[in-house]
N, C-alpha and C positions, 0 to 999 in steps of 0.2 A: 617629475611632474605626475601626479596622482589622476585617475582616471575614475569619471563619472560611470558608474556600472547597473546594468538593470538585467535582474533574472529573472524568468519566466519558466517555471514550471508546468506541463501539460502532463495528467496520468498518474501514475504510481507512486507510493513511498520511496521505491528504491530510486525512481529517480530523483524522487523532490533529495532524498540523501545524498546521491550525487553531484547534484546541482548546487548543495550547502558545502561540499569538498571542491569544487571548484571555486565557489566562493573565497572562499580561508585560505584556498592557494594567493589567492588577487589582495584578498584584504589585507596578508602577511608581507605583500609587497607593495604597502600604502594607499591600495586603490580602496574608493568610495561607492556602498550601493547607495542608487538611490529607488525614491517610491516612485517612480513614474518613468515608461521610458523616452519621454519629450524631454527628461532634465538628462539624458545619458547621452554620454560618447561611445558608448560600445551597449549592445542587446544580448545578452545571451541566453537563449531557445532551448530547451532542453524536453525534445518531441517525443510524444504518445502514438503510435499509430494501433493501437489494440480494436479500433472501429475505423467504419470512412469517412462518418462524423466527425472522432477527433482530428483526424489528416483536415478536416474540411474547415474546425476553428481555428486547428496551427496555420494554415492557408491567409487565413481575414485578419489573422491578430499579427503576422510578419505586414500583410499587406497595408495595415494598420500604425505598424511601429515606421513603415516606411516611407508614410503620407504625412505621420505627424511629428517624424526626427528627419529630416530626411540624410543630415549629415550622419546618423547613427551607423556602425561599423555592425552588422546582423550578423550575428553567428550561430548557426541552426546544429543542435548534434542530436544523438541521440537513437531513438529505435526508427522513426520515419525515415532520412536517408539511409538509414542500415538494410534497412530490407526493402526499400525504395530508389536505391540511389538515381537511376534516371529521371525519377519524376522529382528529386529533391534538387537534382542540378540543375533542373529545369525554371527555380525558384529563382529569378533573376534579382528579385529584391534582396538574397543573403550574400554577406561579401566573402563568409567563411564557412565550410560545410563540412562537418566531417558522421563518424556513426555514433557507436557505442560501446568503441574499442577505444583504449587510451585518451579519456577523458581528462586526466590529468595534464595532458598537455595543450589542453586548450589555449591556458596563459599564454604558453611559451608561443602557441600559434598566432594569435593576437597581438603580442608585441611584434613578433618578423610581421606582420600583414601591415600593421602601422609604421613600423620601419621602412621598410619596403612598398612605396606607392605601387610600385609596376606589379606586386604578387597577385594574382586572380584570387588569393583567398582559398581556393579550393582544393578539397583533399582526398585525396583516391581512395575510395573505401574500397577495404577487401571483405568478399565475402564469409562468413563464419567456413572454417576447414576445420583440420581435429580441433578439439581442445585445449584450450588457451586456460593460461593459468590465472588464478584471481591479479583482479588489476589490485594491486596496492590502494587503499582510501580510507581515510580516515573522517572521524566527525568527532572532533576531541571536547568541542564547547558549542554547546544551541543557547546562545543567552537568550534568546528573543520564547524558546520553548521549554515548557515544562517537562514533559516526556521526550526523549533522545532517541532515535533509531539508533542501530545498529547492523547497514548492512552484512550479513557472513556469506551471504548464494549468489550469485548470478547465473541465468542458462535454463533451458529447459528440453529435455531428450522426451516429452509426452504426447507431441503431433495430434493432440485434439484437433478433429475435422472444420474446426468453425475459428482457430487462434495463428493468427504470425507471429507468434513469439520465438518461437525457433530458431523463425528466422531473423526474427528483428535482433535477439539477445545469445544466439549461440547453444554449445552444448552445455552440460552443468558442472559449474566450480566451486571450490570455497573456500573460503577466506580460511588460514591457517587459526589454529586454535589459542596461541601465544601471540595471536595478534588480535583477535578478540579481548581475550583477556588486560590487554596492556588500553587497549578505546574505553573498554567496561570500566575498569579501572579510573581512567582520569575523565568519563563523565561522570560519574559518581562521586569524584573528588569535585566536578567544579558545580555542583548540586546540583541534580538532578536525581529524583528519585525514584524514576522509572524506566526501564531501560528493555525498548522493544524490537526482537530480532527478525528483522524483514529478509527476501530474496524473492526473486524471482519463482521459485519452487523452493520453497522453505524445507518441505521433507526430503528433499534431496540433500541437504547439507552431508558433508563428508565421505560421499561416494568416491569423489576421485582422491580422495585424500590416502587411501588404503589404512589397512591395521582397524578396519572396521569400527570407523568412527561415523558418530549418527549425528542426528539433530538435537538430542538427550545429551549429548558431550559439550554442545553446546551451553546449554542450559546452565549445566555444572559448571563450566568456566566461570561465565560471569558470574553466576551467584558467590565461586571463588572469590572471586576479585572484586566484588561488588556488592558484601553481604550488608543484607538488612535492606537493599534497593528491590522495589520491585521489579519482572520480570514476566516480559507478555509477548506472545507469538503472535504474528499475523497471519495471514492467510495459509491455511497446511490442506493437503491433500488428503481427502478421509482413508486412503490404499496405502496409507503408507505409514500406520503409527501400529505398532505394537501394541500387544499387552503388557511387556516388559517394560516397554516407554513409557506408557501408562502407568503403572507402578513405582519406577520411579520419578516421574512426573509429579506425582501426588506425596513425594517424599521432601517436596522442596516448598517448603511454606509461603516465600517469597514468589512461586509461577501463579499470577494471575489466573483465576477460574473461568477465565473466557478462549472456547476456540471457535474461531472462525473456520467451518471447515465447508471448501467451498461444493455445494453441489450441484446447480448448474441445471437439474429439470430433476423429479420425483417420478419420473415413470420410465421405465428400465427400455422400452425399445428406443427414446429418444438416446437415453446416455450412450446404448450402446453404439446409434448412431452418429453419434459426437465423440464417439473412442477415448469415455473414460472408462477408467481401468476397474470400474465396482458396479452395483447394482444396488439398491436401493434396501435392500436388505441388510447386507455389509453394511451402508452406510448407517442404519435404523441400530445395529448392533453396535455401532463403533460410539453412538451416542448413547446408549444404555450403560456402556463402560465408563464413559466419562463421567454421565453421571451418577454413578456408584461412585467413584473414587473421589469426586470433587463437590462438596456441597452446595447447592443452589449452582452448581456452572451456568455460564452464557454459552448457547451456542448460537453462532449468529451463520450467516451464510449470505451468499450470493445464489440466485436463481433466474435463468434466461428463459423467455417465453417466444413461442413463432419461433424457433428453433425449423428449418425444411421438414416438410412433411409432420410434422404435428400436427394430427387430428384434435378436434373438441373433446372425444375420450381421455388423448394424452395428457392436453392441459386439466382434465378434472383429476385423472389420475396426481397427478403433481401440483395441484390444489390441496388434495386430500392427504398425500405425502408430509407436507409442509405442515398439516393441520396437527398429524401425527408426533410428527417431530416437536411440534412445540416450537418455534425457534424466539430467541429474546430478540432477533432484529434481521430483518434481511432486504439485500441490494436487490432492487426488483429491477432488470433492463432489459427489452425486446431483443431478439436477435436482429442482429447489424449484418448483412454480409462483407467480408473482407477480402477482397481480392488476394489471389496467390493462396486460399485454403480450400483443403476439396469441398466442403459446403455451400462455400459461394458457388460454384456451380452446376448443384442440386437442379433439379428443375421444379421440386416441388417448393418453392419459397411460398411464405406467406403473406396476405394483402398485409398494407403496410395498418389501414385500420382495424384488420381482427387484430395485430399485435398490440396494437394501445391500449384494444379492447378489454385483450387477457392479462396486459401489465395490469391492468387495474385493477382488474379480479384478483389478479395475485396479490396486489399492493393491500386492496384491501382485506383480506385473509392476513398476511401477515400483520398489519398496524392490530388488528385483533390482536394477534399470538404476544405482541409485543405490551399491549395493555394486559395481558394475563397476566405474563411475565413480571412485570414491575408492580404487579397489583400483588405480586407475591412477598415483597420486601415492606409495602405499610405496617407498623408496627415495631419494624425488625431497625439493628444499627448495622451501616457499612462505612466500612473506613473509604471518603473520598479524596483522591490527587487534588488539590484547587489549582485552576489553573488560569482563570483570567474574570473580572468581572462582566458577566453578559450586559448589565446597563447598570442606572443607579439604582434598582432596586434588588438585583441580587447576586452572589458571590455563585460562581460554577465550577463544577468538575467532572471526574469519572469516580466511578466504583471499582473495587477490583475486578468485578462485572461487567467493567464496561458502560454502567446505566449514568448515563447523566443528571447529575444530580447537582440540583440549587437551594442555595440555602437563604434568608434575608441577610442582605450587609447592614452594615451597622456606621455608620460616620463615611470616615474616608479611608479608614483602616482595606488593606489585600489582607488575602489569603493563600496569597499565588506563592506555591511550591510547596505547600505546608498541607502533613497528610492528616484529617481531624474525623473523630466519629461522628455518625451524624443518625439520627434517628429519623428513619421516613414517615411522613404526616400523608403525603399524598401522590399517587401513580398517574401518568397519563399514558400514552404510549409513545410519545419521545423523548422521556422525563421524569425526575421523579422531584417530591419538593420535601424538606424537611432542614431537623433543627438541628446545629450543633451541640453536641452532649459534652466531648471532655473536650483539654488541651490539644496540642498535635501529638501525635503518634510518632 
């Protein structure tokens, strides 16, 4: 008998990747997702705890699933109980709870829990000790997506003063490089022609692996095993890429010209206060290298505002940073406190409205940088991924940049998976619009 299934994603790439590898374990044993979870017999939760906001929607959306399924079997996993567990066992509404170790056994836990009326459902989390070795996971077919992740990392050894990742995800692993190569491999075969390598700390890839193997080894694999596919990084740390990397980074036709490299504030007392490992200089230089080597590159970024003890100087400083940089797109979010990081118990926190105040400032500084940006490609052609029609008036994608780009549909004809040049006509700053020029690429 086949079971009615409903997933729930909170947070990251690498989990939304994980949460599809749980999937395709269930589906390969006949069970059904559905789009809602009123129509499910089993929930399964797969928790964010990177803010107290997120903890605070995972809280009303279980509270939620459990008001309007009430027979539903909830199963919460993830980074919340991992670096939470008291206050996740304390969630009376989930009937199974485990971390963010051994995910793949989720199925096998849901069947005993089903089988077994009398089981509490509930699962002992241990806390992160040494270094656990990559869990095995696969994501062999995304029909439903045009672009494919490719977990390789999990773990993070970098105790930024303001993050529980540490403790939510452990110290840092990776995925073996013949098993890369063999995912890149058959997404590629089952079409897909993008192929984006996420972790938790992406530049950490192959430190525990020894024989001094990087995130550049990476790279190379897949484009092995996956040539003529594109090939785009997510979020990298600016401390931690080479010149060498860079070099040959820029050797590989196929690495998409966008890095997200995250920075977090533009003014060098905050960072060093949040213990990242660069200064603002470093970072200003590491993006004059990329671009030299990569034509037109995106660099997009992440930047937190009301960071403790941020003065009004700090934020103009890191207004004026960001201006410097130029960036084609950046995640603009107030600082959250997190309980269990040394930040959260600063005493200089910020009112909750100067922080709005200065998200905006920021927001609006970069939506400029970002109308620069794309005001730089009118004229020009960029090869777009198509990937779904936004309504009936136009076909959408990305650029190897990254920039979203729409073109007009035409009848009832897709475009979805198909890469085609496209001449830009017009810029905004979330967007760009233009024509189709050749065939698919």
């Amino acid at each position: 008998m086949s079971l009615k299934i409903y997933y729930m994603t909170f947070g990251c790439k690498v989990n939304q990747y994980e949460t599809d590898h749980i999937m395709s374990i269930f589906s390969a044993d006949g069970h059904i997702k559905t789009d809602t979870p009123e129509e499910a017999e089993v929930c399964i939760i797969n928790s964010c705890t990177v803010t107290s906001q997120a903890d605070t929607k995972l809280r009303h959306f279980i509270k939620r699933v459990r008001r309007e399924s009430p027979e539903c079997l909830i199963v919460l996993c993830g980074c919340y109980p991992q670096a939470f567990p008291d206050k996740a066992g304390a969630l009376s509404e989930c009937d199974l709870i485990c971390g963010s170790k051994n995910k793949s056994s989720i199925p096998e836990l849901v069947y005993k829990t089903i089988a077994d009326k009398n089981l509490t459902g509930r699962v002992n989390i241990s806390p992160y000790g040494a270094r656990s070795s990559f869990e095995p996971m696969t994501n062999t077919s995304s029909p439903e997506k045009t672009r494919a992740y490719i977990k390789i990392q999990d773990g993070c050894d970098m105790y930024c003063t303001y993050c529980i990742i540490p403790f939510a995800r452990g110290h840092i692993c990776s995925k073996p490089l013949e098993d890369i190569c063999h995912e890149a491999q058959q997404l590629a075969d089952s079409g897909h022609k993008e192929l984006i390598l996420t972790g938790i700390n992406l530049c950490c890839y192959g430190r525990d692996l020894g024989g001094g193997t990087r995130l550049i080894d990476a790279i190379k694999a897949v484009n092995r095993s996956a040539p003529g596919v594109r090939i785009r990084l997510s979020s990298i740390e600016p401390e931690m890429i080479s010149d060498s990397d860079i070099a040959e980074m820029a050797s590989i036709p196929e690495l998409c010209p966008h890095f997200h490299l995250s920075l977090q504030s533009g003014c060098d007392k905050v960072l060093k206060a949040m213990n990242r490992h660069y200064d603002t200089s470093e970072y200003y230089e590491l993006v004059k290298k990329l671009r030299n080597a990569f034509e037109n590159c995106a660099i997009t970024t992440d930047i937190m505002v009301g960071f403790p003890d941020e003065s009004e100087d700090d934020h103009k400083q890191s207004m004026k940073f960001a201006e410097k940089v130029g960036f084609a797109s950046a995640h603009i979010f107030p600082y959250s406190p997190r309980s269990g990081t040394k930040a959260a118990s600063s005493s200089g926190q910020i009112d909750k409205k100067i922080k709005s105040r200065r998200a905006a400032d920021m927001n609006r500084v970069c939506k400029e940088l970002s109308l620069k940006y794309n005001m730089g490609f009118v004229g020009k052609t960029v090869e777009v991924l198509f990937e779904r029609e936004s309504c009936e008036e136009y076909h959408q994608g990305h650029s190897r940049e990254y920039i979203l780009v729409k073109t007009a549909r035409r009848g009832d004809s897709t475009l979805r998976r198909q890469i085609k040049r496209v001449r830009i006509t017009e810029a905004y700053d979330d967007c760009c619009i233009g024509i189709i020029e050749e065939e698919e690429v």
